[in-house]
N, C-alpha and C positions, 0 to 999 in steps of 0.2 A: 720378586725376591731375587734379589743377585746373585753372581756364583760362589759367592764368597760364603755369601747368610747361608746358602744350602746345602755346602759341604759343611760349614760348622753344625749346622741342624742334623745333616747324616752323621757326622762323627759322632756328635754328643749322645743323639737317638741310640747308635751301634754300641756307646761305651755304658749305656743304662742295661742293657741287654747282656754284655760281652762280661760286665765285672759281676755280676752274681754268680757267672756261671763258671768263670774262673775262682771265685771264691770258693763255690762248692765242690769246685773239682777237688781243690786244695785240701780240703778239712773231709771230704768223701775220703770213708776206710775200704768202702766195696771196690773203687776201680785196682783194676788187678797190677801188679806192679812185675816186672821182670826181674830173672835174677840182680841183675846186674842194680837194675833201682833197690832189691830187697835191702843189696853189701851197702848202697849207701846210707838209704834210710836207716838202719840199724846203728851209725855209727854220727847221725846228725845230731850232734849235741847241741848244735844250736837251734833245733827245732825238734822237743822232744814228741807234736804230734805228729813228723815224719815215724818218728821209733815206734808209736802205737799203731798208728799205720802196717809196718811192718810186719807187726808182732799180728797184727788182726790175719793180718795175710798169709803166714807162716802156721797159726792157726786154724787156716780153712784146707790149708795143703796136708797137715796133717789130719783132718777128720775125712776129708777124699783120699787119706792111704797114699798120698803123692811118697816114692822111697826118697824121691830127694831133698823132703821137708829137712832128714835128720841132719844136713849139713849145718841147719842154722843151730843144733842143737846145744852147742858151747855159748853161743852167745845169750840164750835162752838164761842161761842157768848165768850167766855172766851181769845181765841184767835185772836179776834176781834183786841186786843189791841198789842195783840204779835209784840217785835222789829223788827222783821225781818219782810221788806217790802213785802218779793214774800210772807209768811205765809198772810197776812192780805188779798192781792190781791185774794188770792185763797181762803180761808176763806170767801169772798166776796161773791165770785160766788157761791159757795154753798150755801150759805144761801139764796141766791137766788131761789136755787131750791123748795122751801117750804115756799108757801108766806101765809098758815094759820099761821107762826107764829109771834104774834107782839113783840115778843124778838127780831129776826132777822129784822124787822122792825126797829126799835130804834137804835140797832148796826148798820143798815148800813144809815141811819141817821147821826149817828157819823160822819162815813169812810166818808162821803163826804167834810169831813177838815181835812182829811189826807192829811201830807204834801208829798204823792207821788203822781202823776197824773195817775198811772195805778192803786192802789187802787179808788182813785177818780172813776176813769172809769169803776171800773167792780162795786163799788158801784151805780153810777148814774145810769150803765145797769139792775142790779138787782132789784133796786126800779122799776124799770116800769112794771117787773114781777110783783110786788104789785097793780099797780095803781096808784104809785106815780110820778110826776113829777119834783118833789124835784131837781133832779138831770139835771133838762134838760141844767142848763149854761155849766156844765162837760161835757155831750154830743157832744156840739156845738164845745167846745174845743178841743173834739175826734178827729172833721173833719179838725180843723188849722196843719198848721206844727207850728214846734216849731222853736226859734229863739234862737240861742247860743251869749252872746255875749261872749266879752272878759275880766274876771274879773281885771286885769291891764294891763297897755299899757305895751307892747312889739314888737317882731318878731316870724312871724308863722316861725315854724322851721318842719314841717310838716303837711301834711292834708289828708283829703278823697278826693278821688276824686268824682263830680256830678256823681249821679248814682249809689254808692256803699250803699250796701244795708247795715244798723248798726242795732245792736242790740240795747237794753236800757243798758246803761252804757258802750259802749263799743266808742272808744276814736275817736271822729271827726277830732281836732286840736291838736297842741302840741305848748304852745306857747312858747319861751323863756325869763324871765325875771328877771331882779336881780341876773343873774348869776344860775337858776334853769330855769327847764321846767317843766310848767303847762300843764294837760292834760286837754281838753274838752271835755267833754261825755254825750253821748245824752242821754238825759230824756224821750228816747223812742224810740218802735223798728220802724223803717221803712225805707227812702231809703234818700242820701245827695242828696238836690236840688243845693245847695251853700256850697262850704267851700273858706276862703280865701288862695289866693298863699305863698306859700312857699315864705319866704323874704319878705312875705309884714307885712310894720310900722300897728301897731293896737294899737289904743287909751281905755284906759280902758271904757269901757260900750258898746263899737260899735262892731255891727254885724260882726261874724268870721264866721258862716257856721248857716246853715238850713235844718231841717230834716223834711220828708214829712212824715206824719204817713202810717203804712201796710197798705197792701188791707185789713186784717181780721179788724185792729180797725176800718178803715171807715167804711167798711159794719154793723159794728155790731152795730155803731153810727147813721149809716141813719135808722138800722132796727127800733131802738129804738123812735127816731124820728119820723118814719112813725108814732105811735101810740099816741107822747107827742108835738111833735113839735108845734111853732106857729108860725107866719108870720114873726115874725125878726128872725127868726134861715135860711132864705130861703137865705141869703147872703150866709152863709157859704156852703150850701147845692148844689147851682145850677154851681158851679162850676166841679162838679163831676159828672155833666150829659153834662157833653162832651166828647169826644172819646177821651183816651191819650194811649200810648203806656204801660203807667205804671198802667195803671188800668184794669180789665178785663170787659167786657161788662157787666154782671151781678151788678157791681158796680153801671154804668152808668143807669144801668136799674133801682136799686133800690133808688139812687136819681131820675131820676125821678116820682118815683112811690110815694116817702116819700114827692114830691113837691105836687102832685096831689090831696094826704090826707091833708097838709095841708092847702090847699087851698080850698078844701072841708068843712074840719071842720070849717076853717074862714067864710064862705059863710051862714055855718050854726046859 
């Protein structure tokens, strides 16, 4: 082998190795950033996973009581408003984590007419951290799946099959119509109960597929419930204190538990 072949074979060997781990550096929210990367990241518009980034970061400083988390506190509330849905979502949750402030109070007040239902959701979950129960109708919707219909009639021209687990946004159906194919995409992460067949006629408005929310959103919906709940949220609730194969026992336990509270508080 010549010198030539064996440096290209080291390089190329080094750069197989060298780009995943650069890749993961990039899109990793745990590696810790400095202030100084915080000021930037927060204001990179051109790359909104630097701002989630930060925001993760700024969030961990506030649950270790760091006092100088509240510097970022304006921007907090600043990017409340921010286009991009997964910024707000996240922005949510933190401000969650610091419920002396009545800034982050009122902002997430807003978020719950946010027209996304994961903002919706980690706002209604943050308020409870406050004391508020503002949010408890978002909660109850935690625990629904969600119903896809079909925006014009067509031909499903492909589907999910029951049981495949989908992210949010990530494509249920594909219909065909007008000579194009419309994609279907869920409005959240968690697993297809229903999609329609392949070749079947669909009328515009009617039900094509149905997504069951995660284990993590239900659990985090009954947690919150246990503390806000009230006796008409118990429909949606008692259904998740039965054994399924898609749920893990912990689930099951904590619907019952979030039944037991509210039926307590009712009594009370």
């Amino acid at each position: 082998m010549s010198t030539r072949t064996r440096i290209l074979f080291f390089v190329t060997a080094w750069a197989i190795v060298l780009m995943p781990f650069l890749f993961w550096r990039s899109t990793w929210f745990g590696r810790r950033l400095s202030d100084a990367e915080l000021n930037q990241y927060l204001h990179d518009t051109q790359k909104p996973r630097h701002i989630q980034h930060a925001l993760v970061q700024i969030g961990e400083r506030i649950s270790s009581r760091d006092p100088q988390a509240s510097r970022w506190y304006p921007e907090l509330v600043r990017l409340s408003s921010y286009p991009v849905e997964e910024i707000r979502a996240t922005d949510a949750w933190v401000m969650g984590q610091d419920v002396s402030r009545p800034e982050f109070h009122q902002a997430l007040l807003h978020l719950l007419n946010d027209p996304s239902g994961n903002v919706r959701g980690n706002a209604a979950l943050a308020l409870v951290r406050f004391g508020d129960a503002s949010g408890r109708p978002q909660l109850v919707e935690m625990l629904k799946p969600a119903t896809l219909a079909a925006p014009e009639a067509g031909t499903i021209v492909d589907g999910a099959k029951p049981g495949t687990a989908v992210r949010q946004g990530g494509t249920v159906s594909k219909l065909a119509s007008n000579g194009r194919i419309v994609e279907i995409r869920s409005p959240l992460t968690g697993r297809v109960a229903f999609a329609a067949a392949r070749g079947a006629q669909v009328a515009a408005g009617s039900e094509i597929a149905r997504v069951e929310p995660s284990t993590e959103q239900v659990w985090e919906a009954l947690r919150a419930l246990f503390v806000v709940g009230q006796l008409d949220d118990l429909s949606a609730v008692r259904p998740y204190e039965r054994s399924t194969p898609e749920m893990p026992e912990r689930v099951r336990e904590q619907a019952a538990a979030t039944e037991h509270a509210i039926l307590q508080r009712a009594a009370q």
